[in-house]
N, C-alpha and C positions, 0 to 999 in steps of 0.2 A: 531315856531317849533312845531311840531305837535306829541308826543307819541302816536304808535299805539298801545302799549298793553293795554293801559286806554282806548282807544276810541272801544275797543271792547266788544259788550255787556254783553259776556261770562265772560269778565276776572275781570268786576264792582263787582260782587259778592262774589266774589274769594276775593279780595282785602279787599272789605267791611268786611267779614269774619275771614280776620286776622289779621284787627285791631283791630276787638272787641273781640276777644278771649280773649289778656291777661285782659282785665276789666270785662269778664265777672268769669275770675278765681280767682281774688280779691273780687269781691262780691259774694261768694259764701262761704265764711267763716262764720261760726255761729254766732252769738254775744258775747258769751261768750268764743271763741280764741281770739276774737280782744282785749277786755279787759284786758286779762291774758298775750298779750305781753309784758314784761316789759324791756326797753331797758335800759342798763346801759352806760354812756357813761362816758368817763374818755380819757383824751387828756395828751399825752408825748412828747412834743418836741424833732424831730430827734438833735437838736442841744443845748438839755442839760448837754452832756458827753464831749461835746469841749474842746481841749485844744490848747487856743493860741500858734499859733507858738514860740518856743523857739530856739535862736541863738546857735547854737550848734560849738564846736570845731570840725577840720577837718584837719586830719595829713596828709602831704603831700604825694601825691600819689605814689611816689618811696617807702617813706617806709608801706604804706599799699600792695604795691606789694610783696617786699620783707617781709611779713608778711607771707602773703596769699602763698607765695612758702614756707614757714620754714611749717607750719603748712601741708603742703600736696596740693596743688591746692585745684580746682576745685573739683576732688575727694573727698578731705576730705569732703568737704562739701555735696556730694551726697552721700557717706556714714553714715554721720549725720543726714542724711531728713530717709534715710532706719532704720534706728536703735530707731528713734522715733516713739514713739504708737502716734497715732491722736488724737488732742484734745478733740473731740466730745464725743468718747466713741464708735462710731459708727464700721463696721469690716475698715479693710485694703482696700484701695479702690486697684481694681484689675491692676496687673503687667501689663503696656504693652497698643499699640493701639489696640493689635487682642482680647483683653481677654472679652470688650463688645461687640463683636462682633459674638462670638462663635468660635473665632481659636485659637489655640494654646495651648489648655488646656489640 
């Protein structure tokens, strides 16, 4: 199999060119930045904070139903998500599909 854009003479130089660009922008750094880089490395396992699975009790689902209706449905609970500020600190993230959008504002 034959690549035509290698086999053309135009395009060898071209190519040649931007291999060596990014090593020639590595060596072009003084002597005295390469020394003064000093990297600190320090490693934290994503699976330091683990907590083994624990067996947990689980009330039959009639009376989590009939919970979940004494207390307000579904509602209740989406007036509970509105009524909490965000963990972060960060603003209210905006009302609605249109509001990133630019409508409905």
């Amino acid at each position: 199999m034959k690549i035509s854009w290698l086999s053309r003479p135009t395009s060898t130089p071209w190519l040649a060119a931007a291999l060596l660009a990014p090593s020639l922008a590595l060596a072009q750094l003084p002597e005295g930045e390469t020394a003064k880089m000093d990297y600190q490395l320090s490693y934290r396992s994503a699976l330091s904070g683990y907590e083994a699975y624990k067996e947990q009790s689980v009330q039959p689902w009639k009376a989590a139903n009939d919970k979940v209706g004494e207390i307000g449905g579904w509602r209740a609970y989406a007036r509970e998500m509105r009524q909490t500020p965000p963990a972060t600190g960060q603003e209210q993230p905006a009302q609605g599909h249109d509001a990133h959008h630019g409508g409905k504002q």
